[in-house]
Structures are given as C-alpha cells and as structure tokens.
C-alpha positions as CSV (number, residue, x, y, z in Angstrom):
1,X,-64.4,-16.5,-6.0
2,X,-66.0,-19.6,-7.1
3,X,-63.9,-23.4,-6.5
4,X,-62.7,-23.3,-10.3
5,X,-61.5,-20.3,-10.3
6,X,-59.8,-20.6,-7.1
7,X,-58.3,-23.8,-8.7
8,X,-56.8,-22.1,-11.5
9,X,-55.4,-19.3,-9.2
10,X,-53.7,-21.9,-6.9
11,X,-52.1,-23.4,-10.0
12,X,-51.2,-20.0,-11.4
13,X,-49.7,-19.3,-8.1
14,X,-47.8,-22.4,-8.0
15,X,-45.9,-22.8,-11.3
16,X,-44.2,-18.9,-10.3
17,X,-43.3,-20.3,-6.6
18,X,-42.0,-23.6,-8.8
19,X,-40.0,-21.8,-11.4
20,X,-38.1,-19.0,-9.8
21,X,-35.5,-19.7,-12.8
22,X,-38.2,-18.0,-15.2
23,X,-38.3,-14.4,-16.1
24,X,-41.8,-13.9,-14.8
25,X,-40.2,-13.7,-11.1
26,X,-38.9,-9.9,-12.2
27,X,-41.7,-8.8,-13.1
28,X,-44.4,-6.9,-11.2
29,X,-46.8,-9.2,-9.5
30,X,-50.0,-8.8,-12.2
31,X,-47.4,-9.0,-15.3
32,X,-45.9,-12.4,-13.1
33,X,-49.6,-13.6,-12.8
34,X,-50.7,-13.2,-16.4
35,X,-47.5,-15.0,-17.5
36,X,-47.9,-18.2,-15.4
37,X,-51.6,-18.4,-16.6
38,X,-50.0,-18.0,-20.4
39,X,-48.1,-21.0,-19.5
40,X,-50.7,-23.0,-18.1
41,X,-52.8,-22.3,-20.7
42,X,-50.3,-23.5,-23.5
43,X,-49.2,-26.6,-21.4
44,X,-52.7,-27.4,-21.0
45,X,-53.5,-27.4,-24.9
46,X,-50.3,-28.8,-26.0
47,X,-50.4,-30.9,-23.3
48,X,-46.6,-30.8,-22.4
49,X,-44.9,-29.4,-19.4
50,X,-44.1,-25.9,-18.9
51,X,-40.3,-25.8,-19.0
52,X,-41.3,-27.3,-22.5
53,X,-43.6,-24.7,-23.7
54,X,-41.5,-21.7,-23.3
55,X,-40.1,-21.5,-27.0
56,X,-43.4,-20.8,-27.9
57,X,-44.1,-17.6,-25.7
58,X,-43.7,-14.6,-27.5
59,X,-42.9,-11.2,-25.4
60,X,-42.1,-7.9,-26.5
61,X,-43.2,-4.9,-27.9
62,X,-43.3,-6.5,-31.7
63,X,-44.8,-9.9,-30.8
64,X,-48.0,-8.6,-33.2
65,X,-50.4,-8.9,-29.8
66,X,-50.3,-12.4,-29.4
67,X,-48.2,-13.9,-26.2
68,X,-47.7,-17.3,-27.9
69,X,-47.6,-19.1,-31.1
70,X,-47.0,-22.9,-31.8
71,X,-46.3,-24.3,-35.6
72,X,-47.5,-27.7,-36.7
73,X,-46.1,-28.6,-40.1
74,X,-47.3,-31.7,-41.5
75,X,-46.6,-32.7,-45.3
76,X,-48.8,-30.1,-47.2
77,X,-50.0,-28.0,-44.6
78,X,-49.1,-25.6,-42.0
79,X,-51.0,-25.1,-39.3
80,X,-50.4,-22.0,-36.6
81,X,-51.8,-21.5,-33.4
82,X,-51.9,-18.3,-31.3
83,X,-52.4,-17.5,-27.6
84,X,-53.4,-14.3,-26.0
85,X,-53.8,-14.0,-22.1
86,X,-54.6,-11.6,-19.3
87,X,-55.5,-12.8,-16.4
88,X,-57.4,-10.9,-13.7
C-alpha cells in the first residue's frame, strides 16, 4: 500500500474509533469501513466536520444507489450533489 493510501486508511480508521455514537459501529467491519470513507469524502468536499455531514448520508434499500446527497438552493437555481462510495 502506497503512503496516500495508507493515509486515507488511518483516517478512515480513525473517524469509527472517534465516533462510536455513529451507526457504522454495528455494522460488519467492510460496511463500517465504507461508511467512514463516505463521511470523509463528504466532509472533505463540503468542507465541514463529520458530525455535520450526516443529514446528508442516505442509507437504505430505496436511497436510488447514491450514499449521499447535498442541496444548494440559491435564488433561481438548484443545484444537487450526489456521492457514492465503496471503499476497498
């Protein structure tokens, strides 16, 4: 595994020791991996911190396939964003 990748694993591996108050602790450990690199993804575009991004994570068997969306309105537009993430 090359140093970036191993960077993004340590961080992936951190926010689920840092947030055993999330549902991803249930989980299995690949479901629980694929979460937390959902949410560093997000908090990394939007630039926010997770415990701030989670009412954009979408999970279920109707989501549509995507694992997060985020709405921007501005005055005549609306602008949608969506996220899908596996991580292996």
């Amino acid at each position: 595994m090359d140093i970036a990748k191993q960077i993004i694993d340590q961080r992936v591996r951190k926010i689920i020791d840092e947030n055993p108050d999330l549902e991803i602790v249930s989980r299995d450990d690949e479901r629980k991996l694929s979460t937390a690199f959902l949410l560093l993804g997000v908090a990394a575009y939007l630039d926010k911190d997770i415990a701030d991004i989670l009412v954009y994570i979408t999970e279920g068997g109707s989501d549509g396939g995507f694992d997060a969306a985020v709405l921007d309105v501005d005055v005549d537009t609306l602008h949608v964003t969506f996220f899908q993430a596996k991580y292996t």
